[in-house]
BAVEXGU-268752 format. One line per field, with one value per residue (C-alpha): residue in three letters; x, y, z; residue number from 0. Coordinates in steps of 0.02 Angstrom, whole numbers, m for minus. Layout:
<atoms>
aa = [ALA_...] $
X = [X_...] $
Y = [Y_...] $
Z = [Z_...] $
i = [NUM_...] $
</atoms>
This chain:
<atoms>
aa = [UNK_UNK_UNK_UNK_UNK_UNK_UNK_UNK_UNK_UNK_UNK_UNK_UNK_UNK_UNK_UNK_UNK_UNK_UNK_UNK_UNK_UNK_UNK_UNK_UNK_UNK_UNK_UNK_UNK_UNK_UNK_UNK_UNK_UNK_UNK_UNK_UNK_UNK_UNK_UNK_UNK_UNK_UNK_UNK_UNK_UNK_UNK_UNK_UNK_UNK_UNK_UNK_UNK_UNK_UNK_UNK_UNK_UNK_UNK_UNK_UNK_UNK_UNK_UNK_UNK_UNK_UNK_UNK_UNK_UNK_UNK_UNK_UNK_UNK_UNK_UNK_UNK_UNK_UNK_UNK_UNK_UNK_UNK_UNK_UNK_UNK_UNK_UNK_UNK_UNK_UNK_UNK_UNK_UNK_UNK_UNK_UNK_UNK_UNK_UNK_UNK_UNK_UNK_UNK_UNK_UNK_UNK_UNK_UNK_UNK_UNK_UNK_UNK_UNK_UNK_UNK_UNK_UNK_UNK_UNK_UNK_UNK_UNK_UNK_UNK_UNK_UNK_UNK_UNK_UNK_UNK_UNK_UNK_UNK_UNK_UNK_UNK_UNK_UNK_UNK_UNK_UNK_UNK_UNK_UNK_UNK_UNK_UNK_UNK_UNK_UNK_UNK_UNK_UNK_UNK_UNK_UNK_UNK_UNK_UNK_UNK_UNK_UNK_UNK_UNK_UNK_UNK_UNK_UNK_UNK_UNK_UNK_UNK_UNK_UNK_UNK_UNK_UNK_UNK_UNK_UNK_UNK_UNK_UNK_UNK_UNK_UNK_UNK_UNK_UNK_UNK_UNK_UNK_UNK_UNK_UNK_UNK_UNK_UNK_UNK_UNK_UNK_UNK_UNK_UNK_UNK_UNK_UNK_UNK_UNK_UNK_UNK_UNK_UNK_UNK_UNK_UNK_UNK_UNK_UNK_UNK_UNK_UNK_UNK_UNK_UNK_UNK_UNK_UNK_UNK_UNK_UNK_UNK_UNK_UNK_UNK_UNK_UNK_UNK_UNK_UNK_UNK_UNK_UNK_UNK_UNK_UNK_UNK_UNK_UNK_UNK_UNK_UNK_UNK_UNK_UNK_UNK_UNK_UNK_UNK_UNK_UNK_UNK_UNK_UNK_UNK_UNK_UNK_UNK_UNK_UNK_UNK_UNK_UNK_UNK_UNK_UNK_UNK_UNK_UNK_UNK_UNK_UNK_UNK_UNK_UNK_UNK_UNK_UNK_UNK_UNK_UNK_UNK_UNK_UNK_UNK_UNK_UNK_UNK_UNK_UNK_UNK_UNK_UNK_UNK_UNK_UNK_UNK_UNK_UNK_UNK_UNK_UNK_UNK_UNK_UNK_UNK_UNK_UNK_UNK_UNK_UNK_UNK_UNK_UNK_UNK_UNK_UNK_UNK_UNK_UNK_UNK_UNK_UNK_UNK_UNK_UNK_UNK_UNK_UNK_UNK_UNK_UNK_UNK_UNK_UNK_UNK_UNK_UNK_UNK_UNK_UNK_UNK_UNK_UNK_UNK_UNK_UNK_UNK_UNK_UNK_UNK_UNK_UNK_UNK_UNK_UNK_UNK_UNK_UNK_UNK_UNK_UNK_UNK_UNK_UNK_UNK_UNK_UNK_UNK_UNK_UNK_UNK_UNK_UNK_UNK_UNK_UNK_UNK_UNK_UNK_UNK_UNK_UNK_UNK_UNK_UNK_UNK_UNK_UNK_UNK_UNK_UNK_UNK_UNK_UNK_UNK_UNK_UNK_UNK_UNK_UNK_UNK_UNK_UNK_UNK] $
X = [m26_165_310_411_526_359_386_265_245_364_288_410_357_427_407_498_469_563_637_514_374_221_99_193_263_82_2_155_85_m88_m18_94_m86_m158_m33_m20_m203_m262_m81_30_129_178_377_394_514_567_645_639_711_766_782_877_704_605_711_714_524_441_561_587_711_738_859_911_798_956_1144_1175_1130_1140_1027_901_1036_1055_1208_1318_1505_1549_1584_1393_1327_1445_1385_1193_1195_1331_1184_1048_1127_1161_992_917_1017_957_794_780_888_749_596_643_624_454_277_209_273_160_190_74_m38_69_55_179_85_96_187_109_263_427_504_648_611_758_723_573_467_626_648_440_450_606_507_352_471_538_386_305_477_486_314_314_140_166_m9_m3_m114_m235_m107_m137_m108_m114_m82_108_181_359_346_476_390_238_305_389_209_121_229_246_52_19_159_76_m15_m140_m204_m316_m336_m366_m487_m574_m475_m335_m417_m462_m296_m187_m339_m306_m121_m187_m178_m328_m424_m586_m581_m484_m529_m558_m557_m507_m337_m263_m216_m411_m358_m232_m319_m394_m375_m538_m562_m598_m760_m775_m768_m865_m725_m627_m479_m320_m308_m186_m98_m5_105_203_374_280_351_236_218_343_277_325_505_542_425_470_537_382_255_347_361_175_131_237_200_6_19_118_m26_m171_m55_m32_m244_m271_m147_m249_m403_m301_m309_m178_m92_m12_108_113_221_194_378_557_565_442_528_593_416_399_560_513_339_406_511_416_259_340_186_197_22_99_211_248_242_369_259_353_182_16_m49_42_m23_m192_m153_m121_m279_m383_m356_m399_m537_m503_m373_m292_m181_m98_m14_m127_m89_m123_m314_m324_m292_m371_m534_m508_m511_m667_m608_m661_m545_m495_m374_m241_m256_m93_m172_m325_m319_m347_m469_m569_m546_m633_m789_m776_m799_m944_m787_m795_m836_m677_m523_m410_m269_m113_m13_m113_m139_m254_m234_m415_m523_m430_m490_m667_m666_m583_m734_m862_m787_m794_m987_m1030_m928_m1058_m1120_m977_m917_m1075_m1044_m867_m911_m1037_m908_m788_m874_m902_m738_m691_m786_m713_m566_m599_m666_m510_m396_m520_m497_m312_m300_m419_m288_m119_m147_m299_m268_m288_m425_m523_m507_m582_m487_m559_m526_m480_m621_m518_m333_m297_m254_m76_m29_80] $
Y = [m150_m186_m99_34_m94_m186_m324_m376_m250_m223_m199_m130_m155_m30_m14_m65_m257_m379_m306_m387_m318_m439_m327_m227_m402_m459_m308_m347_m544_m474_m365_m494_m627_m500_m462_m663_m682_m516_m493_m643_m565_m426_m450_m424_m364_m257_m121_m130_m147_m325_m395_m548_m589_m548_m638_m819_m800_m739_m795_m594_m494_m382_m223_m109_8_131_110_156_1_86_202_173_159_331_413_463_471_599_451_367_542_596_406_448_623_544_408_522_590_415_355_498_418_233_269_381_241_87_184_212_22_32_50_50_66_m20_35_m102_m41_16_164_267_446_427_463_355_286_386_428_524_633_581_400_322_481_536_368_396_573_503_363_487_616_480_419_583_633_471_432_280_250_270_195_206_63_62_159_244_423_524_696_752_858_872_1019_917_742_830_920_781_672_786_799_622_594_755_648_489_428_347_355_237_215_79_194_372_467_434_524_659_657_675_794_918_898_1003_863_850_687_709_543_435_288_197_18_m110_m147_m262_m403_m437_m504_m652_m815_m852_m1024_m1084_m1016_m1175_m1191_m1146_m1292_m1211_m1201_m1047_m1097_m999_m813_m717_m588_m464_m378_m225_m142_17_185_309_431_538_676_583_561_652_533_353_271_324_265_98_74_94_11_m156_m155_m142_m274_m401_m389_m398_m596_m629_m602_m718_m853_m820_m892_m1030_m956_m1030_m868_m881_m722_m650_m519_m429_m350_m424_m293_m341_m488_m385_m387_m562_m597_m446_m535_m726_m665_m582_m715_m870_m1015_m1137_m1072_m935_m988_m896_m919_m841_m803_m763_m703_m641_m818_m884_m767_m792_m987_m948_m836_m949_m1089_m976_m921_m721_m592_m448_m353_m184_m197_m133_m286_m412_m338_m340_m537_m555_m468_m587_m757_m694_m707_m593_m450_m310_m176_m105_43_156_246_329_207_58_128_147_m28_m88_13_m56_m229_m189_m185_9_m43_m158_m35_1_123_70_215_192_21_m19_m180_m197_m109_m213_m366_m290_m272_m439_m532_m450_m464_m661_m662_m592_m685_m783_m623_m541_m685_m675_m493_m514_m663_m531_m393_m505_m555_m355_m316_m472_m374_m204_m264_m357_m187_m110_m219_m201_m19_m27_m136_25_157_71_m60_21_m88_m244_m347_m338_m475_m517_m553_m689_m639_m787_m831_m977_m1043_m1166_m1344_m1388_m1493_m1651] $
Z = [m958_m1027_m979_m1037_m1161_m1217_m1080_m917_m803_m669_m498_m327_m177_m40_131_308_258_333_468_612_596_574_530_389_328_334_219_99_91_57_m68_m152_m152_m255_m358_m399_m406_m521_m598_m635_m770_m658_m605_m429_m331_m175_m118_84_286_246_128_138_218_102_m27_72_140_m36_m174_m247_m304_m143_m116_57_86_171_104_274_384_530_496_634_754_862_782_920_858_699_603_621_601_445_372_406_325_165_162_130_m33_m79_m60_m151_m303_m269_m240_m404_m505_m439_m458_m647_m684_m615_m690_m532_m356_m203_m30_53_208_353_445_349_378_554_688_835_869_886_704_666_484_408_424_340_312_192_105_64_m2_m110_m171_m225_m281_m381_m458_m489_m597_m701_m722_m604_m526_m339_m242_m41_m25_130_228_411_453_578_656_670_791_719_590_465_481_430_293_195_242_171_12_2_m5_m142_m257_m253_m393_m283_m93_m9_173_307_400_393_526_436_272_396_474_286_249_388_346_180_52_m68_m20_m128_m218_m108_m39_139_160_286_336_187_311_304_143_219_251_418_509_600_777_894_973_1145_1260_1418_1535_1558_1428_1361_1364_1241_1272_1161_1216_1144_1203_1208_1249_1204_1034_943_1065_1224_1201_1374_1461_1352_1516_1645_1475_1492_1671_1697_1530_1580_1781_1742_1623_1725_1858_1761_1703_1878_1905_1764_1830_2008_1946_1832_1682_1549_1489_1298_1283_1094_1010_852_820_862_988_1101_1169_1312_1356_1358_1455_1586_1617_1609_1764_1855_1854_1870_1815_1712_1655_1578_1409_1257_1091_929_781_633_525_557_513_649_773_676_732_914_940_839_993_1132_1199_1212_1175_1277_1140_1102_938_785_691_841_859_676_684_836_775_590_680_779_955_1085_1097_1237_1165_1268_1149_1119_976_877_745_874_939_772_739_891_867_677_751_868_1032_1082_1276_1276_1249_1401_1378_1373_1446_1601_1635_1774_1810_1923_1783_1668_1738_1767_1562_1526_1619_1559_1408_1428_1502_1339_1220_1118_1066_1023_924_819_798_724_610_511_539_466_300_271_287_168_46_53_28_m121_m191_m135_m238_m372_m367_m352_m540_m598_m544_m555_m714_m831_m956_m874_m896_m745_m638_m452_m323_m189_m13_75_200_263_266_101_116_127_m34_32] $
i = [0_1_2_3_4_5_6_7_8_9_10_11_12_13_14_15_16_17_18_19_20_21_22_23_24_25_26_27_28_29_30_31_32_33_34_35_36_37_38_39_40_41_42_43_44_45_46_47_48_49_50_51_52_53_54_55_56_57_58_59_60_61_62_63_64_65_66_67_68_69_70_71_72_73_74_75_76_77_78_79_80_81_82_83_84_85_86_87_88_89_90_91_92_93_94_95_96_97_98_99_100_101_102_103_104_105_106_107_108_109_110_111_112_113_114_115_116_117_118_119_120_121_122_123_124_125_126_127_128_129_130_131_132_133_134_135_136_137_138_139_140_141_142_143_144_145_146_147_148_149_150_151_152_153_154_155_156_157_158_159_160_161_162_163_164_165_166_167_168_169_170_171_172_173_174_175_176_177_178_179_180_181_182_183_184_185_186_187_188_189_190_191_192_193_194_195_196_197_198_199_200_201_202_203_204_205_206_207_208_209_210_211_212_213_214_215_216_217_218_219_220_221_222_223_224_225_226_227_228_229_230_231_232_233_234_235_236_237_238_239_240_241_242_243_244_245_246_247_248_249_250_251_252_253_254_255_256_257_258_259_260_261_262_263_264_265_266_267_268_269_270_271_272_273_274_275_276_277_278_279_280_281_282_283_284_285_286_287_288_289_290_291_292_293_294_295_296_297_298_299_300_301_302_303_304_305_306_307_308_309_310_311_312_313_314_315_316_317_318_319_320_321_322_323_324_325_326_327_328_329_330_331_332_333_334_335_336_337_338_339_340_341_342_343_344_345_346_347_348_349_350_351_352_353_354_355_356_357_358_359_360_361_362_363_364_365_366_367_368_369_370_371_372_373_374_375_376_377_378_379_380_381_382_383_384_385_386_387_388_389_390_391_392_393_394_395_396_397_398_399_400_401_402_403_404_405_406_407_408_409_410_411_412_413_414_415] $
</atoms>
C-alpha cells in the first residue's frame, strides 16, 4: 500500500493517549508494535490528549487532540464556555485538515463506545464522530481497533456513537457484549470481529514463583465515582467505594500481609493518599507505574491481585496472578469469566469489606489452580490477537504482503 503522492503509507493514531491513562497508552504501544513489526514503512504519527507525551515516550510526530485545552475542565465562566463551544468549530477544521494526510486512521482499543464512566457528548464522543466523519469524506480508512462499547443512556452520546461506528471503515471489538452493545445501538455488526483486548499483545515479564508463605498482595485501586448515569450519586459511589476498600487493607495488614497499592490513571492518586492515611503500616507502600509493563512488573512479584481498573485485571490476568475484581462495569466482568475468575468479582459500588476478604482467601487456597488456568487462557488469547492484527493488515493495508505478527509471550532482553 503507498500513499496518496506515491510515498509510504501514512498511518494516525487517535485517541485520549497520553494524558494518564495506562491502559489507553498501553493499546496505543500494542498498536504501534504492530505497526513496526507488520508495517515498517508506514509513517506514524498522532493525533491525541497529550501529546508532548507521546512525542518524548514514542519518538512520533504528535498533535492536540482539542485546540481548547481546557476542554475537560467544567466550563463555568462565559469565557470557558464561549472558548469550549468556539473550540468545537475549530476542531471540526483540524480534525478534517489531519485526517486528509492519512491512508489510514487507528483508534487503538479503548473503550470509546462507552459510557461506563461519566462523559460529556461534546468531549471525546464528538472528536470520534469528527474523526469518522472525516475519514468517510476523504477516503481515509478509519479502523476502531478492539474497542469496548456499551449501552448509553444520554440520547446525544448515543447518537454521535452510533454515527461514529456506521462511518468507520473497520470495527473490531475486545469482547462480544460490546458487539451486542454497538449492535442494539442499530449499527450493522455482521462481519465484525471480537478479539482480546490488544494489551494481550505487550510483552509480559515472568510472574515469580510462589514461595509458600503468604507474600505481597496488590491492590488497584481506582478514583471511582460511578457511570455517566450516576452523576447525582458520584459522592455516596465514592464514599462507599473508598471506605470499603480501606478496610478490606487494614484486614490484610491484620494478618501481616505486605500490601503494594497500584493505580491505573493519574487520577487515582487521591486514592492512594486517602488509604496511605488512613492505614498507617509500613506494610502498606505504593508504587507509580507509568505503563502497563510496569504494573505488569509489580503484579508479576506478588502473589495475588485485588483490582478495579479494566486495564489493571487485564495485566493482572496476563502475568498469571490470581485475580479478584472489584468490578465497576459489564466489560470487567466478561473478562473474568474469559479467564476461568467468574466466582472472584466483588462490586465495587458496594464494597463489603467481610465478603471481600471471604473471596480474597479463597481466592488464595485455590491459587495453584487458578494459575494453571490463566497460563492456558493466556496462550489463547496470545493467539487471537495475532489473528486480530492479521485481520487488521487485510482491511486497512490490502496490498501488503502479508506478514505475521509475534505476540510477545515474554518481555525482550534489554540490549546494554
Amino acid at each position: 500500500m503507498r500513499s496518496r503522492n506515491g510515498g509510504p503509507p501514512r498511518v494516525g493514531l487517535f485517541g485520549l493517549l497520553g494524558s494518564g491513562n495506562l491502559g489507553n497508552d498501553g493499546s496505543m504501544e500494542a498498536v504501534l508494535g504492530y505497526l513496526r513489526s507488520a508495517h515498517p514503512e508506514a509513517v506514524v504519527d498522532a493525533m491525541c490528549g497529550g501529546p508532548e507525551v507521546v512525542a518524548l515516550r514514542h519518538r512520533l510526530p504528535a498533535t492536540r487532540l482539542h485546540w481548547y485545552r481546557g476542554e475537560y475542565r467544567t466550563a463555568s465562566r462565559a469565557g470557558a464556555v464561549a472558548g469550549k463551544g468556539f473550540g468545537k468549530l475549530v476542531d471540526a477544521v483540524r480534525t478534517a485538515a489531519w485526517v486528509r494526510r492519512h491512508e489510514v486512521v487507528i483508534v487503538p482499543g479503548m473503550g470509546v463506545l462507552e459510557a461506563t464512566l461519566p462523559l460529556r457528548p461534546w468531549g471525546f464522543p464528538y472528536a470520534l464522530f469528527l474523526l469518522c466523519a472525516s475519514g468517510r469524506l476523504f477516503g481515509t480508512r478509519v479502523a476502531l481497533a478492539g474497542v469496548g462499547a456499551a449501552p448509553i443512556g444520554n440520547p446525544s452520546t448515543r447518537a454521535l456513537v452510533r454515527w461514529s461506528a456506521r462511518l468507520a471503515a473497520y470495527r473490531s471489538y475486545r469482547d462480544a457484549q460490546s458487539r451486542d452493545a454497538l449492535r442494539a445501538m442499530g449499527v450493522d455488526t455482521t462481519g465484525d470481529e471480537v478479539c482480546p483486548d490488544l494489551a494481550f499483545a505487550l510483552p509480559t515479564p515472568a510472574a515469580s514463583a510462589p514461595s509458600g508463605t503468604p507474600g505481597t498482595v496488590c491492590v488497584g485501586v481506582m478514583d471511582f465515582h460511578g457511570g455517566d448515569d450516576d452523576r447525582a450519586r458520584a459522592e455516596g459511589i465514592h464514599r462507599r467505594y473508598l471506605e470499603g476498600t480501606i478496610r478490606f487493607v487494614r484486614a490484610l495488614v491484620e494478618d501481616g500481609r505486605p500490601v503494594r497499592l497500584l493505580t491505573g490513571d493519574e487520577v487515582d492518586r487521591t486514592v492512594v493518599a486517602a488509604i496511605l492515611d488512613a492505614v498507617d503500616s509500613p506494610l502498606v507502600t505504593a508504587a507509580e507505574p507509568a505503563s502497563l509493563a510496569d504494573l505488569m512488573k509489580e503484579m508479576a512479584a506478588a502473589d495475588s491481585v485485588v483490582a478495579t481498573r479494566y486495564h489493571n485485571l487485564v495485566c493482572a490476568l496476563k502475568v498469571g496472578v490470581p485475580t479478584l475484581a472489584l468490578s465497576y462495569a459489564a466489560k470487567s466482568d466478561t473478562l473474568m469469566a474469559e479467564f476461568g475468575l467468574a466466582a472472584y468479582r466483588h462490586p465495587a459500588r458496594e464494597v463489603d469489606a467481610e465478603r471481600l476478604l471471604e473471596q480474597f482467601r479463597d481466592l488464595e487456597k485455590n491459587a495453584p489452580e487458578l494459575r494453571r488456568t490463566l497460563a492456558e487462557r493466556n496462550l489463547a488469547a496470545a493467539r487471537r490477537v495475532e489473528q486480530q492484527f492479521t485481520a487488521l493488515t487485510a482491511a486497512l493495508f490490502p496490498k501488503a504482503v502479508p506478514k505475521t505478527h509475534p505476540v510477545p509471550t515474554h518481555a525482550p532482553r534489554e540490549t546494554p
